[in-house]
Every structure is written in structure tokens, then in C-alpha cells.
N, C-alpha and C positions, 0 to 999 in steps of 0.2 A: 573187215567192216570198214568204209569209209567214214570217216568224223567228219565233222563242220572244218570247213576253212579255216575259220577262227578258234574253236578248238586244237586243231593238227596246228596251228601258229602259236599256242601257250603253252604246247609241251614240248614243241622246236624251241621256243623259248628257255624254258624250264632245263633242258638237256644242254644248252649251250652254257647257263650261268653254273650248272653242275661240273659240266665237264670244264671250266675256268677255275672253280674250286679245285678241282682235285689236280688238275695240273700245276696251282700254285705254291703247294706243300708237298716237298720233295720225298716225305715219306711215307704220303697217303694218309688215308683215312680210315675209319671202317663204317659201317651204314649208323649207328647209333651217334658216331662222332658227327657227321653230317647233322643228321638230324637235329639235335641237341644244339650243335651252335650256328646254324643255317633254318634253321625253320621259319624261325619268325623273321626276318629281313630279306628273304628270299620268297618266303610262302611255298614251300615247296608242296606241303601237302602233305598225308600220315604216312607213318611208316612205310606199310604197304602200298603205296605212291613212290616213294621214295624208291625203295626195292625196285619195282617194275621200270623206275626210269634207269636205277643202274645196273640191268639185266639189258634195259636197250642197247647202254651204251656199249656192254662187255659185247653183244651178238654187233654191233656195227665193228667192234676193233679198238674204241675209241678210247678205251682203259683197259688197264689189265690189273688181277686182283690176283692176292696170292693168299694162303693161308698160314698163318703164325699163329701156333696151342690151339686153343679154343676162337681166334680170333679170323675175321676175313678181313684184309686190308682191299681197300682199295684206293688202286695208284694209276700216274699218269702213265703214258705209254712212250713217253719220252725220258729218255736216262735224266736224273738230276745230277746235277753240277754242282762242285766246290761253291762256283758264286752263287747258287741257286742256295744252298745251305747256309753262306754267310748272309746272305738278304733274309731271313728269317733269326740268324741269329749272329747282330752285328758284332757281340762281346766274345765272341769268338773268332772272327775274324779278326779281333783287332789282338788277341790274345796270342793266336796263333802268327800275326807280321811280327809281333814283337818278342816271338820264341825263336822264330827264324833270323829275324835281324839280330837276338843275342848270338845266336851261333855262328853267324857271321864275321862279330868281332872277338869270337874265341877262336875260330878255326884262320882267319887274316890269311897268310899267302898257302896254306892246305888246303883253302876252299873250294877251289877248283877241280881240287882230283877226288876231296875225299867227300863232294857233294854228290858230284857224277856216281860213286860209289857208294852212297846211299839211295840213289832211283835203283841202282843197280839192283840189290839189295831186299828195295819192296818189290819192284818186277817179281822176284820170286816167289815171292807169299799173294800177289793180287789176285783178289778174286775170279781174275779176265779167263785165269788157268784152267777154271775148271767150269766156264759155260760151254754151251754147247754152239756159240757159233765158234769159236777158238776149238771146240772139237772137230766142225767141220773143215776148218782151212788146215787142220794137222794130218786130214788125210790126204791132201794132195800137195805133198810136201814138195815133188819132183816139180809140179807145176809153177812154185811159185820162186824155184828158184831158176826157172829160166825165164820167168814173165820180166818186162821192160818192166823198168824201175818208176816210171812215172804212172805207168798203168796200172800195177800195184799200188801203188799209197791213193791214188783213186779207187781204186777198189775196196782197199781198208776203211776207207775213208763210205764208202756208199753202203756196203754192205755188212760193216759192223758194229753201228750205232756208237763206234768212236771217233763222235765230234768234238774237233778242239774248240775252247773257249771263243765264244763269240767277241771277244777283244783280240783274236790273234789273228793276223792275217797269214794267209797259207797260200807260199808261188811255189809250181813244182816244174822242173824240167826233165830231159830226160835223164839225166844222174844225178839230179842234186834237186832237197826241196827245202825249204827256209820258212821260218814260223817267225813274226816278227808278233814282238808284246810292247803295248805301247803305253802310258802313262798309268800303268797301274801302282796302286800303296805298294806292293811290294820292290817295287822298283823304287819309287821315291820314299822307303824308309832301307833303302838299302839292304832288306832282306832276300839280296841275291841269290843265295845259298841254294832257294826254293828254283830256279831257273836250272842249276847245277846238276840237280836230281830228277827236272823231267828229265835232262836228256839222255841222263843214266835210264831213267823210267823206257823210253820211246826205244833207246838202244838195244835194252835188254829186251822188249817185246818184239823190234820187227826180228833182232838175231835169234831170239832162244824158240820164239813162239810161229813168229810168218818164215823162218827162214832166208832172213832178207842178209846179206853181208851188208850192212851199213855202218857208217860212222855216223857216230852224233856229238854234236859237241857246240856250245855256248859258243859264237863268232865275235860278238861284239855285246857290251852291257852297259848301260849306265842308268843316271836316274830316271830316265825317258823312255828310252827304248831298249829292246832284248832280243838280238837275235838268234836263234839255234838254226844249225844249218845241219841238214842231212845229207850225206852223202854216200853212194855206194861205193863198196870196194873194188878194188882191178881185182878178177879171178887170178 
């Protein structure tokens, strides 16, 4: 059935302040949490309003919902982020630079190998292990280790919703690709440490997980900038 113009314009409305909601809070909602704290400054409408708009959204793609016990979340369809978590919860942020910059001045010239050794470390228990796109790139394990190095981490990069931080800039060539971090708190409180263990992190995923022979490793650090630089190995 076709609506009014104006009508099909206030639930195009309605859908877009919805789908802004729920992509702002990185670990969803579920229909009564909406409801409850969105109704009246949004005007969304009753329950059963509310339902039907996030039934549109889930058939357009635009969220995705999961179920936890008795409960249905609904979330956005974009991964949430570290920074997306500390923007919701700044006292943890600040908790967490100042856990890392202690370890920093506990570990002093260790830091470098036994940080690396710590990404290393979580790589193995990450979650990334057991989805099902890291299911699929494990079966064509022969493929990726004869794919050009550059084409691969663009590919990693396109096709497995593993976007680095929108503060790190990403140049790749053909054997070597470099992540550079620029004035972030973690860098100017000196909790380097945290830089140390992505690159244990990124090492341990493209070798153990894509097959890649890469080296990773911290180039250059200070209070400003950060660079990791990747490199593939000679066979």
C-alpha cells in the first residue's frame, strides 16, 4: 500500500533518529530500553510502533539483533570500538591509560619485548578465533599465502570488518605497511606499552590466523606519534 508523501517522510524520519540511537551505544539495546528512554523526546510511538520500525530496519540490513537468555538486543551493524566504548565511559578510559602507563614504568627497558608478548598472548584467546569470517579465510589457507602482500591486508582490511582506529593512518606497499597514531592520551601519558601489544596483537593474527609470514614491530614512538611498521618475511 502506498502512504502519503508526508507520512513515508515521518517514518523515513523516525528510522533514521532510530537507527542514530542504536549505532551510538556500542552494545545495543533491546526494544523496552528504547522505548523507555526514547519515547518521549523522539516521539517514537507505542511499542508495537516501535517493533515494526526495528523489523524494517533488521529486513533493510541496517542493524543486526542478537539474542542474550530471555533478552533481544538490538545493535548496530558496525563493530564498536575501544574509542567507541571509552566515549560512553570516560572513567575508564582514563583508568585503563593510567594502568598501562603504570606498567610502563614497572616494565622500563622489558617493555618492548615483553609488551609485544602480551598482544601475543591475547591473539590467542580473541574472540576473532572462533567467527565465522576467520572461519572462512582458514580454508584457503594455500591462497593466502601466495597472495601479494599488499593485496592481502586490503583485503583483510575490506572484507573482515577489521577497521583500524579512525585516528591511525594506514600506507601499505608492496611488502611493508605502516600504521602511524598520532597525538593520542596514550602516547602523551606515556602508556606506550599499549602500542607494544598491538603489534604482538596484528602479528599473532596475520601469522597464526591469515597465514601471512609477517614481522610487526613498533618503528618509532614518542609523545606524538607511533609508528608500527609491517613487514613481510623473505620465504
Amino acid at each position: 500500500m502506498n502512504l502519503p508523501a508526508k507520512t513515508q517522510k515521518g517514518i523515513e524520519a523516525k528510522l533514521k533518529i532510530l537507527k542514530s540511537i542504536i549505532d551510538s551505544y556500542p552494545f545495543g539495546y533491546t526494544l523496552m530500553e528504547i522505548y523507555k528512554n526514547f519515547k518521549d523526546r523522539h516521539k517514537i510511538g507505542s511499542r508495537n510502533t516501535l517493533k515494526k520500525y526495528l523489523d524494517v530496519m533488521l529486513k533493510k540490513g541496517e542493524i543486526i539483533t542478537k539474542e542474550i537468555g530471555n533478552y533481544r538486543i538490538f545493535r548496530s551493524k558496525n563493530p564498536y570500538t575501544v574509542k567507541n566504548l571509552f566515549e560512553h565511559y570516560p572513567y575508564l578510559e582514563n583508568f585503563s591509560i593510567n594502568f598501562i602507563a603504570a606498567l610502563n614504568k614497572v616494565l622500563k627497558d622489558e617493555m618492548p619485548l615483553k609488551g609485544k608478548q602480551i598482544g601475543i598472548e591475547l591473539a590467542k584467546s580473541a574472540p576473532i578465533l572462533e567467527s565465522k569470517v576467520i572461519k572462512q579465510f582458514q580454508k584457503f589457507k594455500d591462497f593466502f599465502q601466495i597472495m601479494d602482500f599488499k593485496e592481502f591486508i586490503e583485503k583483510m582490511r575490506e572484507k573482515t570488518l577489521l577497521e583500524f582506529e579512525t585516528n591511525v593512518e594506514v600506507t601499505i606497499n608492496e611488502k611493508e605497511a605502516f600504521l602511524t597514531f598520532r597525538n593520542t592520551n596514550l602516547l602523551k601519558k606515556h602508556a606506550w606499552i599499549f602500542y607494544y601489544s598491538i603489534a604482538g596483537l596484528i602479528e599473532a593474527n596475520l601469522n597464526d590466523i591469515f597465514y601471512q609470514q609477517v614481522s610487526v614491530n613498533v618503528e618509532s614512538i614518542d609523545e606524538e606519534i607511533c609508528i608500527i611498521k609491517l613487514e613481510k618475511r623473505q620465504a
